[in-house]
Structures are given as structure tokens and as C-alpha cells.
C-alpha positions as CSV (number, residue, x, y, z in Angstrom):
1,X,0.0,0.0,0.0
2,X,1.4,3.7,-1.2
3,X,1.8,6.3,1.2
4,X,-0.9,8.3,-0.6
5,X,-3.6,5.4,-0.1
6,X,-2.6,5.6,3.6
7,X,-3.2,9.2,3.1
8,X,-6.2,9.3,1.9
9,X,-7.7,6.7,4.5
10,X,-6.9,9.1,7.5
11,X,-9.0,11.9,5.4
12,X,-11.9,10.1,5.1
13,X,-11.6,8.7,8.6
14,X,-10.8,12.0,9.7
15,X,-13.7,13.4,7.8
16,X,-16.2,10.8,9.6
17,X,-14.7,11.5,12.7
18,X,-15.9,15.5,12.3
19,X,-19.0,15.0,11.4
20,X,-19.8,12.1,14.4
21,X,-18.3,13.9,17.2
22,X,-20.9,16.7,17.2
23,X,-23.6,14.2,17.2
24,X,-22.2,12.1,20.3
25,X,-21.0,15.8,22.2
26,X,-25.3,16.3,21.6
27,X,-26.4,13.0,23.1
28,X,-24.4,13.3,25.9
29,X,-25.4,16.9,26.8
30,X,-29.2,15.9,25.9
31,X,-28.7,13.1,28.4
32,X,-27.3,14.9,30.5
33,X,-28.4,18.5,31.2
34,X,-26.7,19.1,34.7
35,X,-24.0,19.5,32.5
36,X,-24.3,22.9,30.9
37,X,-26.4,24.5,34.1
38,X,-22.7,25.1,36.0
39,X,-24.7,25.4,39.3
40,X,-25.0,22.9,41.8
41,X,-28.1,23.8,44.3
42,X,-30.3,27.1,44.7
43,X,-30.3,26.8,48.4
44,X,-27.8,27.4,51.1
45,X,-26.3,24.0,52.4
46,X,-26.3,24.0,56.6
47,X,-22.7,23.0,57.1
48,X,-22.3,20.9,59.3
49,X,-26.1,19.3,59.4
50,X,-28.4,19.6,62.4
51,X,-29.1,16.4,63.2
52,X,-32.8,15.7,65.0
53,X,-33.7,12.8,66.4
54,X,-37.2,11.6,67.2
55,X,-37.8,12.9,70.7
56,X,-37.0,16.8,69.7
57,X,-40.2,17.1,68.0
58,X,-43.8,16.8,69.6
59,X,-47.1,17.1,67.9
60,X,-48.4,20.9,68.0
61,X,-52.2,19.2,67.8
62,X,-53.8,16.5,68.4
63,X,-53.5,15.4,64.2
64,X,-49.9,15.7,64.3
65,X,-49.5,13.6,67.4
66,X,-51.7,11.2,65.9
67,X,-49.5,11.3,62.4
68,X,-45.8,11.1,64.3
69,X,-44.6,8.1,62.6
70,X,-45.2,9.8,59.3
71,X,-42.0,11.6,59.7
72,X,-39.6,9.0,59.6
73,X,-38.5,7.6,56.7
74,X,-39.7,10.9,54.1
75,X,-38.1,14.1,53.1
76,X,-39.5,16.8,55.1
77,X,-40.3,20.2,53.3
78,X,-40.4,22.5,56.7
79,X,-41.9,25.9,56.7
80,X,-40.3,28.0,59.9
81,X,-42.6,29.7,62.1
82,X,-39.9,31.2,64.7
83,X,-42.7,34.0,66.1
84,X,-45.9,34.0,67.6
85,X,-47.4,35.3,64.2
86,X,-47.6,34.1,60.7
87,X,-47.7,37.2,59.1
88,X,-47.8,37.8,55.5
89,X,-44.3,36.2,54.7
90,X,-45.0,33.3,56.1
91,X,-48.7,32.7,54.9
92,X,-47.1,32.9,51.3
93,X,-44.3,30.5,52.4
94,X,-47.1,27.8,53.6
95,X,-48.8,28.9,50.3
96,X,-45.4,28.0,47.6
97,X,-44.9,24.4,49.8
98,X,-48.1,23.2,49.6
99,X,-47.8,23.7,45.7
100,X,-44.6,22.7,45.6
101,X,-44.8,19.4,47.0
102,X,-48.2,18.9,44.4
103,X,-45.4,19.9,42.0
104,X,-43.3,16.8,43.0
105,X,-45.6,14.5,40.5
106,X,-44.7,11.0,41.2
107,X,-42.3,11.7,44.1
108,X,-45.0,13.2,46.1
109,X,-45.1,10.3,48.4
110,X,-41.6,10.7,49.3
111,X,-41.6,13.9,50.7
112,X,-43.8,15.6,53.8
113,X,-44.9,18.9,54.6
114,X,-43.7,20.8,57.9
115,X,-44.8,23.7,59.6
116,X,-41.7,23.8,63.0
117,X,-43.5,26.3,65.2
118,X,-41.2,27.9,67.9
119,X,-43.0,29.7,70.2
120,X,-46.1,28.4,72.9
121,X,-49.2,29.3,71.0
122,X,-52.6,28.4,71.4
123,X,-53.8,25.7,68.9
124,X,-57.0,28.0,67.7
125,X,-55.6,30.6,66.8
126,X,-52.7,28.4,64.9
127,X,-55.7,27.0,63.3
128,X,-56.6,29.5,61.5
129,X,-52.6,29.6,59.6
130,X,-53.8,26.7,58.0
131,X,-57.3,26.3,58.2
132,X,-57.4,24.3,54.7
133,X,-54.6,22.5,55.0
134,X,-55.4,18.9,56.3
135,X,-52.4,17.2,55.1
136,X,-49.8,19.7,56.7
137,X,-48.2,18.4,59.8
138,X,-47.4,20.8,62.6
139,X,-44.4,20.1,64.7
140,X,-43.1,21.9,68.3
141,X,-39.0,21.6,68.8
142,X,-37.7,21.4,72.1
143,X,-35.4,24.3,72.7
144,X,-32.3,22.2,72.4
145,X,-33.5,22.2,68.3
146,X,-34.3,25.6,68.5
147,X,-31.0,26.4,69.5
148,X,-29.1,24.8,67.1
149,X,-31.2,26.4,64.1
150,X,-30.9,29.7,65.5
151,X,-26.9,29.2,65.4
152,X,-27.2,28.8,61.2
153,X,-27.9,32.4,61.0
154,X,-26.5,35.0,63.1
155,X,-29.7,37.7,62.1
156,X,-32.0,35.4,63.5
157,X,-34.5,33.2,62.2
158,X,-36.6,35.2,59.6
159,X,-40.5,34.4,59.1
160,X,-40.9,32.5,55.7
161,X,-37.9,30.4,55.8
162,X,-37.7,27.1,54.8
163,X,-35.5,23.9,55.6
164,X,-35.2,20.5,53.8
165,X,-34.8,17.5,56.2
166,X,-33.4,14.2,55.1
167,X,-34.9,10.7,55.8
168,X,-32.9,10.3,58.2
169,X,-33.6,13.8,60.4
170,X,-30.9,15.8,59.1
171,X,-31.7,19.7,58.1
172,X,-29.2,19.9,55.4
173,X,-30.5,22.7,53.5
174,X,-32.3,26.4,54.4
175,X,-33.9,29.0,52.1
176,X,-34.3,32.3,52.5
177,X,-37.9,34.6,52.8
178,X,-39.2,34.6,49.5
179,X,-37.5,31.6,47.8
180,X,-38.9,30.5,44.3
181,X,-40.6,26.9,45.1
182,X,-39.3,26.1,41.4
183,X,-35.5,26.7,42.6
184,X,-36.4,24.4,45.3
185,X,-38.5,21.3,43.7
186,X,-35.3,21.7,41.4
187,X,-33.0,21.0,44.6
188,X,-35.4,18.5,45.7
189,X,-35.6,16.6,42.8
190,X,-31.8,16.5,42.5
191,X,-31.7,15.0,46.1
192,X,-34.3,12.6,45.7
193,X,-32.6,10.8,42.1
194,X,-29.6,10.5,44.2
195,X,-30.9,9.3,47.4
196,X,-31.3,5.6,48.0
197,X,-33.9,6.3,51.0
198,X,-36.9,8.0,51.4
């Protein structure tokens, strides 16, 4: 074989090789959009975790004591009610979780919804926060919990905040007043295809 046969081979090799590379760079970007987004999560990671256990929580009403052992074992989506008021800001929090977790399609059943009320208040007039809401669980921390979430943030705990919690009772992530539940079912969703539990 001539050098200019061997020549020519590479060329057309070369030639194929240009015009199939584009098409495989496109499949595996398609496949793989993560890729060109350059971002890893909208919301602020609690470094380290908090961890929870079972006993730092107690029903706020008589439904949430009843509906305990729905905690373990789910992703919790936990609206922050650190005053004795929901105001406005936190109303519209409650408001973008509840449609954020009907947003979660076939992973609803993996994830819970959490209102973590701080303060002593009397179950009427909590009542009316969520008057429509029968699927919302409402939780009391003990102030051991209390304490460790007020250390994340040096400003204090602002109404309409949210925190992710783990399967396993970890608050790994926090969002601030405002967040965009679309950000956030975007985080979510990116935790549960890499989870193995919950």
C-alpha cells in the first residue's frame, strides 16, 4: 500500500470522525443536562447538618401527634414559624410548599410537609394559619433544636424560611424569605434521584 492510499484513508476517517463527534458531544449533553447548568443547588447547604432525632419534635395538635410516625422515613419540606405570628411572609411560604410538593408529580409520596412552630401558642388561633390544610403536619421543637437552628444564622431566624430535612432527620438545607418553590422542587428533585432512602 502507497503512502498516498494511507493518506487518503486518514481523510476520510478523519472526515467521519468531524462529522460524528458533534452528534455524540449532543447526546451526551441531551442526556445529561446538569452539565451545561454550571450550578450545583439554589439553596444554602447547613454545614455541618443539624441532626434531629425523634424525641426533639412533639405534635403541636392532636392530628400531628396522631400522624408522628409519618416523619420517619420521608423528606421533610419544613416551613419555619420562629414568632408568635404568621404574618404575611410566612402565609405565602405555607402557600409555595403546599404547591410545591403537588409539583413533585410521582415523588410526592416521598416527601412531607412541615410547619416547625417555635414559640407556645394556642392551637385556635394556629388554626386559622392553616385552616385548609389537612395534610400539613405541625411540629413543636424542644429548645435544644431551637437552639441549634438559631446558630445557622446570626440575624436570627426570619418568618418564611424554609429547611429541607433528610430521611434520616438531618436539616441539610435552608432557604431564605421569598425563595422561588421552582428553585427548590429543582434541589429537591436533585436529592431525591440521588438518594437511595426516602
Amino acid at each position: 500500500m502507497s503512502n498516498q492510499q494511507k493518506r487518503n484513508r486518514l481523510l476520510i476517517l478523519a472526515i467521519f470522525g468531524m462529522s460524528i463527534i458533534p452528534f455524540l458531544i449532543a447526546w451526551v449533553l441531551k442526556e445529561n443536562p446538569e452539565l451545561l447548568e454550571g450550578r450545583t443547588n439554589y439553596g444554602q447547604l447547613i454545614t455541618p447538618v443539624i441532626t434531629t432525632e425523634r424525641s426533639d419534635f412533639a405534635g403541636f395538635d392532636q392530628f400531628t401527634a396522631q400522624n408522628m410516625d409519618q416523619l420517619p422515613g420521608h423528606w421533610l419540606i419544613v416551613n419555619v414559624i420562629p414568632h408568635d405570628d404568621c404574618n404575611e411572609v410566612c402565609q405565602d411560604a405555607m402557600y409555595k410548599t403546599k404547591q410545591l410538593q403537588l409539583m413533585m408529580s410521582k415523588d410526592l409520596i416521598r416527601t412531607r410537609r412541615v410547619a416547625m412552630v417555635f414559640q407556645d401558642i394556642a392551637p385556635e388561633t394556629a388554626a386559622a394559619w392553616w385552616k385548609d390544610d389537612t395534610r400539613l403536619l405541625r411540629l413543636k421543637p424542644n429548645e435544644a433544636l431551637i437552639k441549634k437552628i438559631a446558630a445557622i444564622r446570626q440575624d436570627g431566624i426570619p418568618d418564611g424560611m424554609l429547611l429541607l430535612m433528610d430521611p434520616l432527620g438531618n436539616l441539610m438545607m435552608q432557604y431564605e424569605p421569598g425563595f422561588d418553590p421552582y428553585k427548590v422542587k429543582s434541589d429537591l428533585m436533585h436529592l431525591l434521584k440521588i438518594s437511595q432512602i426516602g
